[in-house]
N, C-alpha and C positions, 0 to 999 in steps of 0.2 A: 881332587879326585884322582885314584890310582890310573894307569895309564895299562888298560885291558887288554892292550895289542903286544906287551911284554912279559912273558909269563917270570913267576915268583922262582917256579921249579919243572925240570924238564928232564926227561931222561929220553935219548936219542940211540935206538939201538942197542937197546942196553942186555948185555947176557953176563948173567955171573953162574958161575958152577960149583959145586961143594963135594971135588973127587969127579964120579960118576954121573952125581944128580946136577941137573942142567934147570938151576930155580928162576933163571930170568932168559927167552928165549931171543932176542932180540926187542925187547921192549918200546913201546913210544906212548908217554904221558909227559902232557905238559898242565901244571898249575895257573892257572890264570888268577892276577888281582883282585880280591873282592869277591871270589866265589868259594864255594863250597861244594867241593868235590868227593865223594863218594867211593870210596874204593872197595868194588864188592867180589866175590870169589870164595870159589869152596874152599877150604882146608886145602893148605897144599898148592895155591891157584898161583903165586910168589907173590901176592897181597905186604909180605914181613919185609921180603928180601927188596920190595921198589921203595917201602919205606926207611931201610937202614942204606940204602943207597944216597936217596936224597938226605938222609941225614947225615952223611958223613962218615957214617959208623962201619964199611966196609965199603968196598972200591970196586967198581965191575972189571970184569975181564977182557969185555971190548964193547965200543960203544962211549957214550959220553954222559956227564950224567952236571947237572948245575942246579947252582942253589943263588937267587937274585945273580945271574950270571956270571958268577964264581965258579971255584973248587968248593963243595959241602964242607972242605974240613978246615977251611979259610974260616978264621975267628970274626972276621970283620961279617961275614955270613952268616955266621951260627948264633951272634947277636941278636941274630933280626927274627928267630924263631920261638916257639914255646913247644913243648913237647908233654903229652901225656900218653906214656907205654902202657899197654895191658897190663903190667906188673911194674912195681917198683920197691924195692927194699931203702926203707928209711928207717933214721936213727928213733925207734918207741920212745925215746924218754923225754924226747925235744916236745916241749908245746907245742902247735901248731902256729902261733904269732912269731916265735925263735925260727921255724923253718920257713916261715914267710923271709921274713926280715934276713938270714941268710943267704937265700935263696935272691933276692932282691937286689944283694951287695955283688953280684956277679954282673951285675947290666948297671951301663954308665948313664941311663936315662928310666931309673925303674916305675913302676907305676905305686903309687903307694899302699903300704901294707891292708888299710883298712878298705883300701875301694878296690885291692882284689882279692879279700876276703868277703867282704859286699857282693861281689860280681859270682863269685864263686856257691855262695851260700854257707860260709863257713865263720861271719861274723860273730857269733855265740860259743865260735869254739877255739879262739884265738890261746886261751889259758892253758886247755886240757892237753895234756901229754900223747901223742899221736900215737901213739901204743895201745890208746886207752879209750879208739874213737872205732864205731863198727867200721866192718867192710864199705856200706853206702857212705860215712862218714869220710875214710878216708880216701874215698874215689874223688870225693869233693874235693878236698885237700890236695891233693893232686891236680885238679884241676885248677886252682887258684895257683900252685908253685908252677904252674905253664903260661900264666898267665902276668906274671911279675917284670918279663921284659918288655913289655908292649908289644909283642911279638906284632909281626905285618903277615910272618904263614905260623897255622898253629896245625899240629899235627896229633889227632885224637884219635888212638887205636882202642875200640872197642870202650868207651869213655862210660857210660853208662853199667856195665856190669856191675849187679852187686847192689845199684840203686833202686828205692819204690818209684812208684807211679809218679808221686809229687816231686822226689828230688830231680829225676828223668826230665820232667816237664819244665824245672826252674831252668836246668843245665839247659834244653832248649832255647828259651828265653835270652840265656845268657849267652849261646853260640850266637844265634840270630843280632845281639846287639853288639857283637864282636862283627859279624859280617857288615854290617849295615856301615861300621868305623872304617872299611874298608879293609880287613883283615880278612887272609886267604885260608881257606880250613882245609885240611887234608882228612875225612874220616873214613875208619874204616867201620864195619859194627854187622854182626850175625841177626841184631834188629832191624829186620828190613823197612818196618813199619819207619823205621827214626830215619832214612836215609831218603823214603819218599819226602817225608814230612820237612826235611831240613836242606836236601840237596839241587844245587842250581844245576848239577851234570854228574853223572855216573860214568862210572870205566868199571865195566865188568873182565875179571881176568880167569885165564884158565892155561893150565899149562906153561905157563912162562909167559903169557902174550895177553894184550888187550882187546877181546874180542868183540864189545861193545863200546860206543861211545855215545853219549850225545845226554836229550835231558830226561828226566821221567816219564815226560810222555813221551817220546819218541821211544824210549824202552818199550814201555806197556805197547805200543802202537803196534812192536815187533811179534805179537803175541795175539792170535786171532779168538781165544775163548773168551766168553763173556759170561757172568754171572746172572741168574735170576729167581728172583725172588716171591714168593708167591703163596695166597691163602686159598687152597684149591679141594673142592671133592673128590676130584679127580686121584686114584690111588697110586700110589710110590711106585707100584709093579708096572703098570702100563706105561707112566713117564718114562722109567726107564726102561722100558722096550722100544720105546721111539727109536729111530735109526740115528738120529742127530744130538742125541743126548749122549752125553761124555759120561756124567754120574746124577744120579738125583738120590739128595737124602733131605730125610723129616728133622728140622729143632722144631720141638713143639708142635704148633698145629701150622707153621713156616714151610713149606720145599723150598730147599737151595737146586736149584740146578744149572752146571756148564755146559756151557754147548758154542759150539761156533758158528751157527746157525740159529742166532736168536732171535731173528722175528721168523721162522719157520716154522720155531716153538711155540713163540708168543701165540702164531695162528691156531698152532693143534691144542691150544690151552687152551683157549678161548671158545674154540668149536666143541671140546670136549667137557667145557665146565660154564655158560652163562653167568654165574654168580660168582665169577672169580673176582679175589679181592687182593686189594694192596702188593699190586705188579708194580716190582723196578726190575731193571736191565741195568746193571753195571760193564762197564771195560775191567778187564784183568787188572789185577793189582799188580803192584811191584815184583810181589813173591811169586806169583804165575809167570810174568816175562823172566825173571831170574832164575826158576827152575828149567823152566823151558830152553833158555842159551845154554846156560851151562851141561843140561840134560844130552844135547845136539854137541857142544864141545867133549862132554866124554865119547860120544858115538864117533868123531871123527878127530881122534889124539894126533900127533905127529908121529910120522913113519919107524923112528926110533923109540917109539913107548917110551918117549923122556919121562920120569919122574919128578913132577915140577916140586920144590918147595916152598 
């Protein structure tokens, strides 16, 4: 078992700048063995810049930054990761089994061609010319060439784009039994639905900085509105003239309504409707504590309006 009390990847103070723009404010995230870390933030939050840091691909300006407690750009380091960018330009004409098997020949201990074709969900398309495979197709494809060193941290920016419902689901499946091997995942994703569902800890960022940290629920926990749900006579107008109601709207013959004051509602439903059916009371989702932080992070930016990247 990986040893949890030394992280994979760390970045300690970390500020990089491009000119004017100030994209890492002093930064502090550390990757921990065997988890799966979340890396969430608006457009802009420097979400790109903590990840080409820990990858080596650029160097901060002050601060320190480690990769299995190295230099990122130390080879004996960069071994030990797998990498899947939001984008990647590969050769169209190469089958997809040739850029395995390529891609493979770069790590001194690779994992073999057909079980991370397997893993990846791209065994049926070893033949075909990657040129000639969809968008969801060679999101896959990518995934399996991140996954050919045995990587220990794997780093997945926005992984899912471009996939259906079922290839999304498999890639899940296939994070989760990379975690479980004791592999550390770095993701980032605009899917917040995928970062509750897959993440053992979040780092919300904003501005250059990490404004949240901890696990999904202690996210949500940060976030006092609750959802509820409800088959009610009671009309749309008057719920939402309650003083305690945030918003109430009709799917179907359903009211959804927030509020953070839910059994206060629950009581004026109830008073106001006898025959009321099929009540739940939910906690805020992901996407509520995450609009919410970041919501409160634009309201109080730092004193120099940095413009984070």
């Amino acid at each position: 078992m990986p040893n949890t009390n030394v992280p994979v990847a760390r970045l300690a103070s970390a500020v990089k700048r491009y000119g004017a723009i100030t994209a890492l404010d002093g930064a502090e995230l550390v990757v921990k063995p065997g988890e799966l870390l979340a890396l969430l933030g608006p457009n802009g939050a420097g979400k790109s810049t903590a990840i080409s840091l820990m990858l080596g691909l650029i160097r901060p300006d002050a601060g320190s930054v480690e990769l299995f407690g190295q230099d990122p750009q130390k080879i004996e380091a960069r071994r030990r990761i797998g990498v899947m960018l939001q984008s990647a330009l590969l050769p169209p004409t190469l089958r997809v089994g040739e850029l395995l098997r390529l891609t493979a020949s770069y790590y001194p201990v690779p994992r073999p061609v057909q079980e991370a074709a397997e893993l990846a969900g791209v065994a049926d398309l070893l033949k075909r010319p990657y040129g000639k495979l969809s968008g969801g197709q060679q999101r896959r494809v990518q995934f399996a060439l991140a996954l050919c060193g045995r990587p220990e941290l794997l780093f997945l920016d926005e992984p899912t784009v471009g996939m259906d419902i079922e290839a999304r689901q498999k890639l899940w499946t296939a994070i989760r039994r990379l975690i479980a091997e004791g592999c550390a995942v770095v993701l980032t994703t605009h899917y917040l639905e995928e970062a509750e569902a897959l993440a053992d800890r979040v780092c919300v960022m904003a501005h250059g900085r990490v404004i949240h940290e901890g696990t999904v629920d202690e996210l949500r926990a940060r976030v006092s509105l609750k959802r509820i749900r409800c088959i009610t006579i009671t009309s749309i107008e008057k719920v939402s003239a309650w003083p305690d109601v945030v918003e109430a709207r009709l799917e179907g013959e359903r009211m959804h309504i927030t509020t953070a004051e839910a059994e206060i509602v629950v009581r004026q439903l109830l008073d106001a409707d006898t025959q009321l059916r099929e009540l739940e009371v939910q906690r805020a989702g992901l996407a509520e504590a995450f609009t919410e932080l970041t919501r409160d992070a634009e309201q109080t930016p730092t004193a120099d309006q940095r413009e984070a990247a």
